[in-house]
C-alpha positions as CSV (number, residue, x, y, z in Angstrom):
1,X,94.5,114.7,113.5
2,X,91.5,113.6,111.8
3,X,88.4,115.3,110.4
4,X,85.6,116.1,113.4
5,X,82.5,116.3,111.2
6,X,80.7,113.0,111.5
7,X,81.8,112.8,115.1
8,X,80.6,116.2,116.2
9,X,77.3,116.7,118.1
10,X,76.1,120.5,117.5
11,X,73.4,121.8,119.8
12,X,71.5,124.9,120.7
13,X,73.4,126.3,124.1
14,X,72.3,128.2,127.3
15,X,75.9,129.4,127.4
16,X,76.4,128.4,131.0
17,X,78.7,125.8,130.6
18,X,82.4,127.1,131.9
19,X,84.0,126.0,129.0
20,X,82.0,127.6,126.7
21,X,82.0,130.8,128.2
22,X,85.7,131.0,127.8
23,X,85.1,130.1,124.5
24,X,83.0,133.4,124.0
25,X,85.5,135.5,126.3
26,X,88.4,133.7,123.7
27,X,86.6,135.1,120.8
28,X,85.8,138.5,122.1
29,X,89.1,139.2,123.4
30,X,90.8,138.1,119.8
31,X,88.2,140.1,117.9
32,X,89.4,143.1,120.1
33,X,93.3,142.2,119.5
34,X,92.8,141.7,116.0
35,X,90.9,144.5,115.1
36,X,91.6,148.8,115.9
37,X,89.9,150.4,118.7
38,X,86.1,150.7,118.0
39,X,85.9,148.7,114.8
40,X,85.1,144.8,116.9
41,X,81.8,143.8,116.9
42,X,81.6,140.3,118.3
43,X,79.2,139.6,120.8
44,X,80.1,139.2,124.6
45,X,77.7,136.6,126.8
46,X,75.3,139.7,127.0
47,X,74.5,139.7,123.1
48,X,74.8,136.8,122.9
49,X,71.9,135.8,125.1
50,X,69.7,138.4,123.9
51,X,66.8,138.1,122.6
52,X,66.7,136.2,118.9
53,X,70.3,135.1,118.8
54,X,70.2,131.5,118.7
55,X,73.6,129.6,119.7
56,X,75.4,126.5,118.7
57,X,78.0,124.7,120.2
58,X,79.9,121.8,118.6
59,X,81.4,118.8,120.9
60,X,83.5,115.7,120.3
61,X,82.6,113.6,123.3
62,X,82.5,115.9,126.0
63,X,85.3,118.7,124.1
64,X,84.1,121.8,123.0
65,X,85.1,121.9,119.7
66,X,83.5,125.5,118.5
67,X,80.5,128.0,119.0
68,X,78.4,129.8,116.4
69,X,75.3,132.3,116.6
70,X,72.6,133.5,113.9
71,X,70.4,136.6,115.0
72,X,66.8,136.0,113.8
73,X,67.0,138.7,110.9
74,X,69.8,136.3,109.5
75,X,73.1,137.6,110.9
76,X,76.1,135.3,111.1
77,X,77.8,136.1,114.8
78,X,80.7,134.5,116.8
79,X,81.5,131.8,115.3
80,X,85.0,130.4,116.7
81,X,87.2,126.8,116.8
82,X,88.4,126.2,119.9
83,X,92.0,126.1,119.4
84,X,91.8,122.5,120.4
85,X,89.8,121.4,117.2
86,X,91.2,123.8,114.7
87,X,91.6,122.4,110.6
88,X,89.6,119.5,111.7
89,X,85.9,121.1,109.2
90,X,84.0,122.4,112.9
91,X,83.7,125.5,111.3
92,X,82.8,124.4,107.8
93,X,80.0,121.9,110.1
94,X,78.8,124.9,112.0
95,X,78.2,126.8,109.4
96,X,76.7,124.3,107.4
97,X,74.3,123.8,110.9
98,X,73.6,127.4,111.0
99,X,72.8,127.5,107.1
100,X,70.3,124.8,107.4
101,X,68.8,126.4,110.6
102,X,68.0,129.8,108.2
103,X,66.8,127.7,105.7
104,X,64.5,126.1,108.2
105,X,63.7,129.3,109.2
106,X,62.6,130.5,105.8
107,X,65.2,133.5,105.7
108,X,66.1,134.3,102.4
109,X,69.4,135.1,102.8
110,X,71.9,135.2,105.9
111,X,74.5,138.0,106.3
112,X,78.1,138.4,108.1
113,X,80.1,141.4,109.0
114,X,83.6,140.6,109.8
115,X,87.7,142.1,109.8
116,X,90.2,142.1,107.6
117,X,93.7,141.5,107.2
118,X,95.5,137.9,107.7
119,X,94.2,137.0,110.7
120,X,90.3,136.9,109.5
121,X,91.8,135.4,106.1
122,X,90.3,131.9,107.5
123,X,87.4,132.4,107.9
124,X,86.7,134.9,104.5
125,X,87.6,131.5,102.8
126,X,85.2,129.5,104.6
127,X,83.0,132.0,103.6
128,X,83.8,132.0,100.2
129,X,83.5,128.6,99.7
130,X,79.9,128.4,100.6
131,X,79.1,130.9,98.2
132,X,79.0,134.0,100.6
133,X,79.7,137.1,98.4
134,X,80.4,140.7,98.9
135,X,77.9,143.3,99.8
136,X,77.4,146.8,101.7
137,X,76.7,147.6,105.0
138,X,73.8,146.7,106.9
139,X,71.8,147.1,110.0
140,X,74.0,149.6,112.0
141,X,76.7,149.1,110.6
142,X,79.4,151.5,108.4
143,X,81.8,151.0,106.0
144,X,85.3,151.0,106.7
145,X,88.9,150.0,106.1
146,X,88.8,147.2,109.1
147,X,85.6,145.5,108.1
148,X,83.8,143.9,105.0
149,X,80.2,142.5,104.7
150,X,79.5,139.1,103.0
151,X,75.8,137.6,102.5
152,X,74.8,134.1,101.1
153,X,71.3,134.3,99.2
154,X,69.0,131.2,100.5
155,X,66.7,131.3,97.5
């Protein structure tokens, strides 16, 4: 299949379209699976509509293609593929989207908290690749073996 990027339409989302709310319940539910009791932290539709979280959503036509938040302090949050539209650069484009939108924003620097182990390997690369590097805890969040914090300096 071909790259997505220069066909994709990302937009800010209400997150009451069907599809994307199984998106969101996709995410939540693998974050869970792939990470021990207690130690997930992805947003449900709750969080994610809460105050200062602005949502994206990517679409090829009319197929959802993949989701991504940033909190207004400059958190990365939930960003997922659908599974339709995997190794086709969404992510890379969303986070490239969400990037501009802090720069826009005049954050100096935008933050993620995410797992570890192969199955977050992905996206730590995506990361990595747009220059994210390592950092400590923030916000509310601690340390552990099942979690790592990255951050991107904007200026």
């Amino acid at each position: 299949m071909p790259d997505l990027p220069g066909r994709l339409t990302i937009r800010v989302d209400d997150l009451t379209d069907p599809r994307v709310r199984e998106l969101v319940a996709l995410h939540v539910g693998s974050m869970r699976a792939e990470s021990p009791p207690g130690t997930s932290y992805a947003l449900d539709l709750t969080g994610l509509t809460g105050p200062g979280t602005t949502v994206w959503t990517a679409w090829d036509g009319e197929s959802l293609a993949g989701m991504v938040a940033l909190s207004a302090a400059g958190e990365l949050k939930s960003m997922r593929t659908h599974p339709g539209h995997l190794r086709r650069g969404v992510a890379a484009a969303l986070l490239e989207h969400a990037l501009a939108a802090a720069r826009e924003r005049g954050l100096d620097r935008v933050v993620l908290e995410t797992g570890t182990g192969p199955p977050f390997a992905p996206a730590l690369a995506l990361y990595r690749s747009a220059g994210f590097t390592d950092r400590g805890p923030f916000g509310d969040y601690a340390a552990g073996p099942d979690n790592q914090f990255l951050e991107l300096r904007l200026s």
